[in-house]
C-alpha positions as CSV (number, residue, x, y, z in Angstrom):
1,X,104.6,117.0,128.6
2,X,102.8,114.8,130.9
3,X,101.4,111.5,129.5
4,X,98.1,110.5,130.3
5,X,97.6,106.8,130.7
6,X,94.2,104.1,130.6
7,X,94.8,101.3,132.2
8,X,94.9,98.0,130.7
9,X,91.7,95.5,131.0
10,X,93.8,92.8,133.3
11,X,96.7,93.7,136.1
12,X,100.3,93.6,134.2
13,X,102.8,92.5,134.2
14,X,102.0,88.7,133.8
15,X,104.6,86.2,135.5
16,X,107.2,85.2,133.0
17,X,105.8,81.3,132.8
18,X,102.4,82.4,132.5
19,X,103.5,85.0,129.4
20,X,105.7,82.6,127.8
21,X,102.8,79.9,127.4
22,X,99.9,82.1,126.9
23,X,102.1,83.6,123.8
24,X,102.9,80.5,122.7
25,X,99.0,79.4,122.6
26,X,97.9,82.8,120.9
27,X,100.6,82.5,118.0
28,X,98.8,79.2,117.1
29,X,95.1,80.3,117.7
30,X,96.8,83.4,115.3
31,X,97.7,81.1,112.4
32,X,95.2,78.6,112.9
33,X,92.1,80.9,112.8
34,X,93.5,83.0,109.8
35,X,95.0,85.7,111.5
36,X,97.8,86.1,109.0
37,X,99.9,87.4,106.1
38,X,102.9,86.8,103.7
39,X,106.6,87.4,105.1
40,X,107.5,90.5,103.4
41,X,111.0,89.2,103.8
42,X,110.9,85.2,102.9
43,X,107.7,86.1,100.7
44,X,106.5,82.3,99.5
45,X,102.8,81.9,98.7
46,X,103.1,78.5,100.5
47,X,103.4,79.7,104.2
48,X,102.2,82.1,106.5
49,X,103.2,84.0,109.3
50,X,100.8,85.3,112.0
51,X,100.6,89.0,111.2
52,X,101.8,91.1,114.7
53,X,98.8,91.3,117.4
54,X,98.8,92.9,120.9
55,X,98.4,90.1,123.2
56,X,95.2,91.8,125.3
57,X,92.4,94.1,124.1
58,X,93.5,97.4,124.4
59,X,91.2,99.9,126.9
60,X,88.9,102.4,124.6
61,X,86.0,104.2,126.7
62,X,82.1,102.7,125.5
63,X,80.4,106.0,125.1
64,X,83.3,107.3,123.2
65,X,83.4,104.0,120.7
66,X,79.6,104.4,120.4
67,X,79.9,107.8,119.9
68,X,81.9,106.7,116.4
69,X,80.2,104.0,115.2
70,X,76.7,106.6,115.4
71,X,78.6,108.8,113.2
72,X,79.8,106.8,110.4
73,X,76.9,106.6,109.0
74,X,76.7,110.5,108.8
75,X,80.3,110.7,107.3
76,X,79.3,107.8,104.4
77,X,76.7,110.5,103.7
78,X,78.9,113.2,103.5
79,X,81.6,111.6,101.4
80,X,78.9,110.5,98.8
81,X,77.4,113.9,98.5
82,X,80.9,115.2,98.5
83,X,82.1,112.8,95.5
84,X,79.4,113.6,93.5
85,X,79.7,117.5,93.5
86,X,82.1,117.7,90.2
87,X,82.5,121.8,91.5
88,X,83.9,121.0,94.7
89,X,86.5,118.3,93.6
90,X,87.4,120.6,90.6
91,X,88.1,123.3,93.3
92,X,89.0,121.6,95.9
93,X,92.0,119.5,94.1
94,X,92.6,122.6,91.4
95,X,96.3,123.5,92.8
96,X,97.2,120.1,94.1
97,X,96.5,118.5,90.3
98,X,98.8,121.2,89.3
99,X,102.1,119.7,91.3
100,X,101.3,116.1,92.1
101,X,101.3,114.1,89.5
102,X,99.6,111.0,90.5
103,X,96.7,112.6,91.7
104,X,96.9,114.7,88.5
105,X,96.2,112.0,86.4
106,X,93.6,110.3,88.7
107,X,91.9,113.6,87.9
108,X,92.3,113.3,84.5
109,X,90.4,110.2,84.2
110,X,87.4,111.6,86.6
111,X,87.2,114.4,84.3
112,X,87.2,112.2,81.0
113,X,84.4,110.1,82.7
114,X,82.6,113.0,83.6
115,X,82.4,114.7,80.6
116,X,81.8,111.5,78.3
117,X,79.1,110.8,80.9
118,X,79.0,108.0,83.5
119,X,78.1,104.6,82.0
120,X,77.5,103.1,85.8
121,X,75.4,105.9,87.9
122,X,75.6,103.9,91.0
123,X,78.5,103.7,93.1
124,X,79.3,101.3,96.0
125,X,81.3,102.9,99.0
126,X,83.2,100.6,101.6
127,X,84.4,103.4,104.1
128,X,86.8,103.8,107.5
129,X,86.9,106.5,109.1
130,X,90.0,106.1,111.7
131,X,89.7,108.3,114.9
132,X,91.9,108.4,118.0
133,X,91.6,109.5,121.5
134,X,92.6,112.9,122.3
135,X,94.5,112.9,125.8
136,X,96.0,116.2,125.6
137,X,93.8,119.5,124.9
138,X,95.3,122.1,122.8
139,X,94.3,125.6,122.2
140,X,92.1,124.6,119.3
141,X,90.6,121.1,121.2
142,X,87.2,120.6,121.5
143,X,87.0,120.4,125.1
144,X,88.2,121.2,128.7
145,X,88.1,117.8,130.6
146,X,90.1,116.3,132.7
147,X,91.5,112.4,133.0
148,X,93.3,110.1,130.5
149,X,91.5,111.3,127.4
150,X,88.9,114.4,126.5
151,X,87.6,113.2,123.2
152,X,88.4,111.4,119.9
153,X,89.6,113.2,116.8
154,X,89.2,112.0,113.5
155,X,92.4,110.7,111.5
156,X,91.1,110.4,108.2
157,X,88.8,108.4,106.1
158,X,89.8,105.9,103.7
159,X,87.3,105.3,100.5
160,X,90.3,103.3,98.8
161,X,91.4,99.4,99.8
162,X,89.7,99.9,103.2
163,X,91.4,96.6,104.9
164,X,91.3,94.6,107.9
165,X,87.3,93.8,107.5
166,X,88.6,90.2,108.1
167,X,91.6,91.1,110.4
168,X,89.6,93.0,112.7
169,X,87.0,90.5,113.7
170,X,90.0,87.8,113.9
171,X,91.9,90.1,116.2
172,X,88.9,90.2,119.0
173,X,89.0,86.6,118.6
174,X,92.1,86.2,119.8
175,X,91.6,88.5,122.3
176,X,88.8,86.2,123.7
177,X,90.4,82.9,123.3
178,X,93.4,85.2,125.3
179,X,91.2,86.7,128.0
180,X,89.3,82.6,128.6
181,X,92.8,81.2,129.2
182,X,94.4,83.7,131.4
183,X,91.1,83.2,133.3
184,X,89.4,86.1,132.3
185,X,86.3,84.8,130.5
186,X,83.8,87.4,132.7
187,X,85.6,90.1,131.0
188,X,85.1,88.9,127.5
189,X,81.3,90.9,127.2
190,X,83.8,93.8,127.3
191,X,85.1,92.4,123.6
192,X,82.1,93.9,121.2
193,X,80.8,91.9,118.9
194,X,82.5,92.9,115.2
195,X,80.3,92.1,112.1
196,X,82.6,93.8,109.8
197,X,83.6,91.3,107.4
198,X,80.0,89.9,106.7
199,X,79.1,93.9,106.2
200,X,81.2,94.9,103.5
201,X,80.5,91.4,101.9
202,X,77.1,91.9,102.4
203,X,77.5,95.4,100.5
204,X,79.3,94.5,97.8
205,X,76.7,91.8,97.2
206,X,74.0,94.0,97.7
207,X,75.4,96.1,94.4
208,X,75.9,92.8,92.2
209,X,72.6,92.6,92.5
210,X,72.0,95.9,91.7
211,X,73.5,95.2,88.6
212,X,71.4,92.5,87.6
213,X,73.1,89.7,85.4
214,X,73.2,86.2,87.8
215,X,76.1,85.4,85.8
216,X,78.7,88.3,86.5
217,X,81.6,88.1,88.6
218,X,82.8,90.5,91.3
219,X,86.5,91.4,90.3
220,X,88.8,92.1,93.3
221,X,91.9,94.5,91.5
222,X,95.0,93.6,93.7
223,X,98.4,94.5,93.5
224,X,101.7,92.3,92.2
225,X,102.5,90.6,95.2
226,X,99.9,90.5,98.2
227,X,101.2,90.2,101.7
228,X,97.9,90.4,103.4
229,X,96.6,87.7,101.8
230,X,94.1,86.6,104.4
231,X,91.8,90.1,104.3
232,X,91.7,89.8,101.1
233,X,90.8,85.7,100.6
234,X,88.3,85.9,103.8
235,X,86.3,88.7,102.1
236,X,86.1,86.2,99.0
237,X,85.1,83.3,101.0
238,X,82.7,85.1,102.8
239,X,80.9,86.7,99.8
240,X,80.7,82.8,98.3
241,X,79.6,82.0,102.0
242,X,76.6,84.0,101.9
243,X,75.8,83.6,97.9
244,X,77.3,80.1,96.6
245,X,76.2,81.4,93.0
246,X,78.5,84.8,93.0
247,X,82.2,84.2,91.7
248,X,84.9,86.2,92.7
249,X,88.2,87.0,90.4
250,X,91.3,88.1,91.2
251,X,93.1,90.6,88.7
252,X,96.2,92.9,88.8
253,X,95.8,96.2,87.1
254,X,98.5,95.1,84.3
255,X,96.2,91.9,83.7
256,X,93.3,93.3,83.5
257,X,95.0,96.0,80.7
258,X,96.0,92.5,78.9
259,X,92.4,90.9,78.9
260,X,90.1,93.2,79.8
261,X,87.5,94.5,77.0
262,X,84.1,96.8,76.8
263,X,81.0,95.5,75.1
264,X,78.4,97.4,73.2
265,X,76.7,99.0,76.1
266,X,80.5,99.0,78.3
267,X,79.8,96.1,79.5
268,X,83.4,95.2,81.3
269,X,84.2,91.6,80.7
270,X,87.8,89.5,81.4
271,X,88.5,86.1,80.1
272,X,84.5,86.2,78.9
273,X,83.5,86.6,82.2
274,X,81.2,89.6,82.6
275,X,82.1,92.0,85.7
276,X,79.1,93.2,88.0
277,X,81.4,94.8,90.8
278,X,84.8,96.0,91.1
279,X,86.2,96.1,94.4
280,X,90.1,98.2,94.4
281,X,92.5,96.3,97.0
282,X,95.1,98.1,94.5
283,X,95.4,101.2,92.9
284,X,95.9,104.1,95.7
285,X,99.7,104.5,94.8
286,X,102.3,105.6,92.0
287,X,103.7,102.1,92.6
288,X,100.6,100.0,91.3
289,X,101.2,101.9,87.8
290,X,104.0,100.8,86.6
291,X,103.1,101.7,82.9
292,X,100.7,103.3,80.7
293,X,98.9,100.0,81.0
294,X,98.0,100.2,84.2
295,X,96.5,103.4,83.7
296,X,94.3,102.5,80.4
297,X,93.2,99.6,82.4
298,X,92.2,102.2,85.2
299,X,90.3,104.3,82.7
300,X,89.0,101.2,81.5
301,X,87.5,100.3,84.4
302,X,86.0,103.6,85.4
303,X,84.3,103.5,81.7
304,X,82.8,100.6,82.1
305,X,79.1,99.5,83.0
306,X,80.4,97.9,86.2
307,X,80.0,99.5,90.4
308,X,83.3,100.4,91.2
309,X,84.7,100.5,94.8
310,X,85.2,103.0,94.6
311,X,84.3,104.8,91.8
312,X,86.9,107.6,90.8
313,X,85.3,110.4,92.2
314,X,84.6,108.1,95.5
315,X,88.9,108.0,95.7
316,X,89.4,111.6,94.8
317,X,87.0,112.1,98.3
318,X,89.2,110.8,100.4
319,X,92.1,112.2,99.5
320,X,93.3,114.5,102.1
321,X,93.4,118.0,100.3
322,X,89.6,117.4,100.0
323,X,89.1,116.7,103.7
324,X,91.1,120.0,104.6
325,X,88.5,121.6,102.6
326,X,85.6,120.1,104.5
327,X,87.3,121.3,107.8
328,X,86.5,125.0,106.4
329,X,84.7,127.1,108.0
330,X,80.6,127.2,106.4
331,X,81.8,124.0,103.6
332,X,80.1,121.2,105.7
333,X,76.7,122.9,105.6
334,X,76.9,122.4,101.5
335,X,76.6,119.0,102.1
336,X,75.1,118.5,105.1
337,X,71.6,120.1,105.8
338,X,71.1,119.2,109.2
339,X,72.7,121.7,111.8
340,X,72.6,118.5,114.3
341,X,74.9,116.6,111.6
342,X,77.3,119.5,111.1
343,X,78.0,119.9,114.5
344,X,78.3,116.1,114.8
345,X,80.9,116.3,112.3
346,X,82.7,119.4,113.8
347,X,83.1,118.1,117.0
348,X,85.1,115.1,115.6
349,X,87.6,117.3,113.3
350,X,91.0,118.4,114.3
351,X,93.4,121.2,112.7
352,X,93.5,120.6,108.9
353,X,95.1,123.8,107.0
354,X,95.9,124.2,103.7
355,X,99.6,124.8,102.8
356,X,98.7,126.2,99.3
357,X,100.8,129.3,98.2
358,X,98.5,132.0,99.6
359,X,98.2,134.0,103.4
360,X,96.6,131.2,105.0
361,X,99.1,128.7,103.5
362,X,101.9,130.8,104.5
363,X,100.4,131.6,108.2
364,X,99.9,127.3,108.4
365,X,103.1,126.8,107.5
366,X,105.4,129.2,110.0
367,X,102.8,127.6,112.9
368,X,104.4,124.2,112.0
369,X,107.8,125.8,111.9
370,X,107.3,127.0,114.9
371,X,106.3,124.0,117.2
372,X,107.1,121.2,114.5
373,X,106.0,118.2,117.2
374,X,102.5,119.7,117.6
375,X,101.9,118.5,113.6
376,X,102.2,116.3,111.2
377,X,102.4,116.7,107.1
378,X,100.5,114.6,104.9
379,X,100.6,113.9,101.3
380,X,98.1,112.5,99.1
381,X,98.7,109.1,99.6
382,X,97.3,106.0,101.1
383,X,99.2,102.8,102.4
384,X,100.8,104.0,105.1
385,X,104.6,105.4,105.8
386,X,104.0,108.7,104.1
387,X,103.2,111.1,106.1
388,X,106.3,113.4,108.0
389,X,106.8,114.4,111.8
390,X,108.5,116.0,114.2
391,X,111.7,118.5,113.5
392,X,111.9,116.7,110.0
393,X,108.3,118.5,109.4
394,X,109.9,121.9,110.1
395,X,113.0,121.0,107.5
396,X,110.2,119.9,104.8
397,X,108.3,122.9,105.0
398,X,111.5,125.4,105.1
399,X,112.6,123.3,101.9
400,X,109.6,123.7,100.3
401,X,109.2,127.7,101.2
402,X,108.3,129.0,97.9
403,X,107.6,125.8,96.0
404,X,104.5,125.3,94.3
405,X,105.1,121.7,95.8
406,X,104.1,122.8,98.9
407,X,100.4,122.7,97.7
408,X,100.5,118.9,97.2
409,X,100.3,118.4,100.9
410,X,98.3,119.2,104.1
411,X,99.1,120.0,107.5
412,X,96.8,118.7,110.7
413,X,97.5,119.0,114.2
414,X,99.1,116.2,116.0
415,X,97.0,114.2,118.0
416,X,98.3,113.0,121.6
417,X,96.3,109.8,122.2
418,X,96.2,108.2,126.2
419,X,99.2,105.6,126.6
420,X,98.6,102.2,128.3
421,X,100.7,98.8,128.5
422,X,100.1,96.0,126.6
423,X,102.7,93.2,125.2
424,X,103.3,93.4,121.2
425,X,103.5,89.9,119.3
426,X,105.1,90.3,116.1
427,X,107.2,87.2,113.9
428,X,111.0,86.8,114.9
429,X,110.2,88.5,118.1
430,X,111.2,87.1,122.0
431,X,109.6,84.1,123.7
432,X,108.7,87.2,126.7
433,X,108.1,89.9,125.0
434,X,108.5,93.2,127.0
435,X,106.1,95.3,128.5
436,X,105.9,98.4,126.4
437,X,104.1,102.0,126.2
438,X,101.0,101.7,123.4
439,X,98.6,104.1,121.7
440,X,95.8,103.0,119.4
441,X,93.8,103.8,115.8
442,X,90.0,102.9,116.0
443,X,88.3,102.6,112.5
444,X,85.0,102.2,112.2
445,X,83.7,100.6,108.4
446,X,80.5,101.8,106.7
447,X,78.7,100.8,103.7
448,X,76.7,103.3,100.8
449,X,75.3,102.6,97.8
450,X,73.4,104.8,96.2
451,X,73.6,107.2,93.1
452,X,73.6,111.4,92.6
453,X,70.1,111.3,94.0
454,X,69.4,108.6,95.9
455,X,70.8,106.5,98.6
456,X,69.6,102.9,98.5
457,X,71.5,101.4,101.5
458,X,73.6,103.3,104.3
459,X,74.8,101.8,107.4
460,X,78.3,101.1,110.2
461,X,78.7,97.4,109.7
462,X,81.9,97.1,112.6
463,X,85.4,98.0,113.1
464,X,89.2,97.5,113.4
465,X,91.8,98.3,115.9
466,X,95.6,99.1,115.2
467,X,97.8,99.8,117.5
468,X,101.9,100.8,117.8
469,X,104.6,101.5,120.3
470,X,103.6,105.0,121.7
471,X,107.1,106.2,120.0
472,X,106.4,105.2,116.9
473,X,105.0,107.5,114.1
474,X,103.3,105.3,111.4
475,X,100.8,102.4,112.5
476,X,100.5,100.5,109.9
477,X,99.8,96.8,109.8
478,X,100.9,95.5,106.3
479,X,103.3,98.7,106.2
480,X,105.3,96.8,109.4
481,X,104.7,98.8,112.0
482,X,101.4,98.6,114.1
483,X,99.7,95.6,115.3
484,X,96.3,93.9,115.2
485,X,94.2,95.0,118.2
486,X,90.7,94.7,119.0
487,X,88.6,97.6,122.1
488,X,88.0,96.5,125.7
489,X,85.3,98.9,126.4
490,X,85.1,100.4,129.3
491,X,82.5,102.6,131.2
């Protein structure tokens, strides 16, 4: 298989001196500009590390990265539509509720909500949609062009603990400080400008004051122990930074069990602090509920007056069964009205099938038998590291033959993405680090608010770049294997 290649925005490989000090100099801009996270293996809450970058802006082609941030705006529209049609979740989730039990009992709570009635009608949405470039056209790819790459693909989107709204923007500026050092400071304009971080603060402002009391708090739910402390404490300081009045509370889900009450009119308070917004960093694995605690505070939560981000029905959207329903045939033009917007939307979607226990599922699943490398299996999961490849997809699926289990997960076609060379900085790693084979994730963030009827605010406010060694599977930041990137757009 050939591998088709962008090149990267300077001439590599640097001189050894040259690499050695400009590394040196980034590690520090890194840590000193708030480009970090907690060890994962000498966790202390007193230190930092620089979380892993890529030295230099990876290449990503303009029209294609405008292309994507157009869109987003168009996919927050579909996802709200989609997680307010109580039919289409129903159906949509019906056999994967019956074998997965954490998204089982999400479901559960949506459907208690739903038929008690929702106390809070409006929902705030803080979406990324993660694409990549397609490099390789298969028999089912959306075009016929030649060159490094034909078109981007969409990933998934994430309606759940969306991160790196801070670590994004931080990552472009080292990449600047990078590009003005190594004498590159004419190629900076090729660095776009990432407002990402002042537009999901701005949004979730924008719903406390939807809610109306001056005195409510916004309640960030966060997990045990958080490694990635900086997306999360920039997003606070931020939101204080553009409204000194509005406090901002940190809670885990077993706290807020302990302390958390309802009012009269479900009012959610904690330590006598009345909650406007609730924004999930926590809550989008079996891990985070440890007990039935967790899950009463959960239900709690959802009950409650307060906007959630996201509402339940916002995180049963993006889970990936329902986004292999949306790539079937004639179910975009429920949502979507606009033939320009379905097509828009088409375009951008790769091969999801369904691997439930029926003809389809059963012709899905001897395709991936077949030619195991051309796709990879996905659970309904987010965080990162779950999702299977290669041969071991073929020995999954065998194993799972005539197992009701099988309808827990879905299958999408592998996406080959364009390769280039870059140097990857991580903690613990050499002085000269080698010069290694990359492939990227572009996500682009976008903000809704609105309720069943009405959308009151709906706009892309920036994006994030991850990127991994080109032989690795997962790219996840905080899961320990990607690294913080930011485009170098090129014509």
């Amino acid at each position: 298989m050939t591998t088709n290649r962008l090149e990267p925005c300077i001439k590599l490989p640097l001189e050894n001196e040259i690499l050695e000090d400009i590394v040196d100099k980034a590690k520090d801009w890194a840590l000193m500009h708030g480009a970090g996270m907690r060890s994962k293996v000498n966790f202390s809450k007193d230190s930092l590390q620089f979380a892993p970058f890529i030295l230099l802006p990876s290449t990503f082609p303009r029209e294609e990265f405008n292309k994507a941030t157009e869109i987003q705006i168009i996919l927050n529209e579909l996802i709200h539509k989609v997680a307010h049609d109580y039919g289409f979740l129903s159906s949509s989730l019906k056999s994967t509720v019956e074998v997965d039990e954490f998204t089982s009992r999400l479901f559960k709570i949506y459907e208690t909500v739903h038929n008690e009635g929702t106390a809070q009608p409006v929902c705030l949405g803080l979406i990324r949609s993660d694409i990549m470039l397609e490099s390789q056209c298969t028999e089912n790819a959306c075009c016929t062009v030649t060159g490094p790459y034909c078109c981007w693909k969409q990933v998934e989107v994430n309606t759940i603990a969306s991160g790196f709204g801070w670590l994004g923007p931080a990552s472009a500026s080292i990449h600047r400080y990078v590009l003005q050092e190594l004498g590159h400071g004419d190629k900076i304009k090729n660095v776009p400008v990432n407002t990402a971080l002042e537009g999901l603060c701005g949004g979730m402002l924008e719903a406390w004051k939807i809610y109306g009391d001056p005195n409510a708090v916004i309640l960030f739910v966060i997990e045990n122990i958080t490694y990635n402390i900086c997306d999360q404490r920039f997003h606070e300081f931020e939101i204080r930074r553009q409204n000194r009045m509005v406090v901002v509370i940190r809670r885990t889900l077993t706290q807020i069990a302990d302390t958390a009450k309802l009012g009269k009119n479900k009012e959610l308070s904690i330590d006598g602090l009345s909650v406007a917004v609730v924004y999930f960093r926590s809550g989008y694995e079996p891990a985070q509920y440890p007990s039935s605690k967790e899950w009463a505070a959960r239900l709690m939560i959802e009950r409650s007056l307060a906007i959630k981000c996201p509402s339940i029905h916002y995180h049963l959207a993006g889970t990936k069964k329902v986004q292999q329903t949306l790539a079937t045939p004639g179910v975009l033009e429920k949502f979507l009205t606009d033939p320009a917007k379905v097509d828009a939307v088409k375009e951008i979607f790769t091969g999801l099938y369904s691997l439930d226990l029926d003809e389809d599922g059963n012709r899905a699943a001897e395709m991936a038998i077949m030619k195991p490398e051309c796709y990879v299996l996905k659970p309904q999961r987010e965080g990162g590291g779950n999702n299977v490849y290669g041969e071991k997809v073929r020995e999954v699926l065998q194993s799972m033959t005539d197992s009701q289990e099988r309808t827990a997960w879905i299958l999408m076609e592998r996406i080959i993405p364009p390769v280039q060379k870059g140097y990857m900085i991580r903690p613990g790693g050499p002085e000269v680090p080698q010069l290694v084979d990359l492939v990227s994730e572009l996500g682009i963030f976008g903000v809704i608010i609105g309720n069943a009827s009405t959308v009151i605010a709906n706009r892309q406010v920036g994006h994030m770049l991850r990127t991994k060694l080109s032989s690795a599977d997962e790219g996840g930041v905080a899961a320990g294997s990607g690294a913080l990137d930011s485009p170098y757009l090129i014509d």
